[in-house]
C-alpha positions, -999 to +999 in steps of 0.1 A: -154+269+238-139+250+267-113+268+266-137+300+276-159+278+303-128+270+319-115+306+326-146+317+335-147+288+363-115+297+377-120+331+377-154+322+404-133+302+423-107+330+427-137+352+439-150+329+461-114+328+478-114+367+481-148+368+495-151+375+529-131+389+553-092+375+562-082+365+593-049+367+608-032+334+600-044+339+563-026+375+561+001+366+582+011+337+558+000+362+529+027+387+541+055+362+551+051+352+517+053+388+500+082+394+520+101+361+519+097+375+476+114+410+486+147+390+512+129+405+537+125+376+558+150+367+588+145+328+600+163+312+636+170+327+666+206+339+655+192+358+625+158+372+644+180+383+670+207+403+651+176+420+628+156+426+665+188+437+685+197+464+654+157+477+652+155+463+619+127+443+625+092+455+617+074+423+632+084+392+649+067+362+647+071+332+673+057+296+677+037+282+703+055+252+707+087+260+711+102+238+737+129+262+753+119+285+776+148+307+775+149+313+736+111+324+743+123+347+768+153+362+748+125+369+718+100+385+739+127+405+757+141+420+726+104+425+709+091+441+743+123+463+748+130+476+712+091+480+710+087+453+681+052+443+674+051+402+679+029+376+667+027+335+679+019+312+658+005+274+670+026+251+652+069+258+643+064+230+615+035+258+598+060+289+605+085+269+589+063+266+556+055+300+554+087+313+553+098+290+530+121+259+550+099+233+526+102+216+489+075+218+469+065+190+451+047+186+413+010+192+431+022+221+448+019+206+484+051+210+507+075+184+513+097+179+542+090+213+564+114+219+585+103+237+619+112+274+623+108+288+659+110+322+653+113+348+621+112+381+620+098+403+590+125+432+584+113+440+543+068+439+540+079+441+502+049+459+485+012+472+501-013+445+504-049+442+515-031+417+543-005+438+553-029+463+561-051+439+581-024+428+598-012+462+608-046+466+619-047+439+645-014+450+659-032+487+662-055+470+680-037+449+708 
């Protein structure tokens, strides 16, 4: 009978999760995710810029904190002169989880992140509810 009780507990908390409407960050990590699944993810600026300079790119993402002003330069310049949608993200240690530069330990928590400046999505992998809200805050900017 536990057994019963305890599906039917995780099944609220997975629809308390889905409740509400997503924001950005939340669909952004949902899709780097999805796509990281599909090889469709391109991390560093030697990868991002080979996948940007041949319009394979569908969306670039950059952090905040990146400390070199002329790799933010080179990014922008490709995104804003191939026409590539991009996205900045506060922290290169969080960008760096999402697209997968972490262990994962027994409890599921990430283990020694490694930043990632920049990564570009060239694969979405399959449809999602957060694709789709992601593609509709690009419409929007």
């Amino acid at each position: 009978m536990s057994d019963a009780s305890d599906n039917e507990e995780t099944t609220q908390v997975q629809a308390a999760e889905s409740d509400g409407p997503m924001d950005t960050m939340t669909a952004l990590k949902e899709v780097l995710k999805k796509a990281l699944i599909h090889d469709g993810v391109a991390r560093g600026l030697h990868e991002c810029a080979k996948a940007l300079d041949k319009r394979t790119a569908h969306l670039c993402v950059l952090a905040q904190n990146c400390t070199e002003p002329a790799y933010v330069r080179l990014v922008e310049a490709l995104c804003s002169e191939h026409n590539i949608n991009l996205i900045k993200v506060p922290e290169s240690k969080q960008l760096g989880e999402w697209v997968g530069l972490c262990k994962i330990d027994k409890e599921g928590k990430a283990r020694k992140v490694v930043g990632c400046t920049c990564a570009v999505i060239k694969d979405f992998g399959e449809e999602s509810e957060a694709r789709q809200i992601l593609l509709d805050h690009l419409a929007k900017k």
